[in-house]
C-alpha positions in Angstrom: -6.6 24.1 -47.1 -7.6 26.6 -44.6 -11.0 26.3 -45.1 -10.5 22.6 -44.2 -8.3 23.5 -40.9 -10.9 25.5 -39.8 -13.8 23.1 -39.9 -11.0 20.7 -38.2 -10.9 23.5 -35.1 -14.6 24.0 -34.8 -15.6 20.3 -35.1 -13.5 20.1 -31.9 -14.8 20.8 -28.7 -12.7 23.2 -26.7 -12.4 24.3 -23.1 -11.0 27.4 -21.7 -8.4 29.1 -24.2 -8.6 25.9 -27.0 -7.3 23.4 -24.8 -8.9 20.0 -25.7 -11.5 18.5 -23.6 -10.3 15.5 -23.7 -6.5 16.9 -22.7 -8.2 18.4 -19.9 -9.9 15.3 -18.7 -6.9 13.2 -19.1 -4.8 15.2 -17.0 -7.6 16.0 -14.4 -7.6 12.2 -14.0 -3.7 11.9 -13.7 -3.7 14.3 -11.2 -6.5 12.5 -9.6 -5.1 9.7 -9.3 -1.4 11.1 -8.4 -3.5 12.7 -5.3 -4.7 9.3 -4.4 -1.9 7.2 -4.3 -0.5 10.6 -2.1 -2.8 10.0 0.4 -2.6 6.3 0.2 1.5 6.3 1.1 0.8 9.5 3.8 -1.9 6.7 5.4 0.7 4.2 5.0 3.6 6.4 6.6 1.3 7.2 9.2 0.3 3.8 10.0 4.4 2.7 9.8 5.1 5.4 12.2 2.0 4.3 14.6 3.3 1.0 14.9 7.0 1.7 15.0 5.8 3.7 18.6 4.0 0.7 19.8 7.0 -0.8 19.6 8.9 1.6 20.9 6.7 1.9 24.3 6.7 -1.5 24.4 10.6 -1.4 24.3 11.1 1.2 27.2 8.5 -0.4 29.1 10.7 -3.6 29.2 13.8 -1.6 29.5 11.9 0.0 32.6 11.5 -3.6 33.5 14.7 -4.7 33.6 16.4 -1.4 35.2 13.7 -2.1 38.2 15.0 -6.0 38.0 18.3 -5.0 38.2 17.8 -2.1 40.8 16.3 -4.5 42.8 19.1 -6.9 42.6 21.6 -4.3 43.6 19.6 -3.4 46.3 19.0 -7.0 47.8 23.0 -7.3 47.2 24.3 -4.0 48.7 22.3 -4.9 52.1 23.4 -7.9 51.9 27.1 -6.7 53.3 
């Protein structure tokens, strides 16, 4: 019986303290792909966030608009009197 668990443990190929290759190569690929889809959602956030302050510009801009509209107005009224 030992005999046979030992011929088990040297007919598998081991990396680094007898972890399994393929255990290693499994998890290096998880992580892989973990790291991936982490820099696919930062891009996303990024891109979210770059539009979002388009928007936003293009919001005070109009705001600006309308204040100078309305300053305007008030001006045209006050001399008006």
């Amino acid at each position: 019986m030992e005999r046979l668990m030992r011929q088990r443990c040297a007919a598998k190929p081991m990396l680094f303290d007898n972890v399994d290759v393929s255990v290693f190569l499994y998890r290096f690929l998880a992580y892989s792909l973990l790291y991936l889809i982490k820099i696919r959602c930062i891009c996303e956030v990024t891109t979210f966030i770059n539009a979002m302050t388009r928007q936003t510009n293009t919001l005070f801009r109009l705001l600006d608009s309308v204040s100078s509209a309305f300053r305007f107005i008030i001006l045209c009224c006050s001399a008006s009197y």
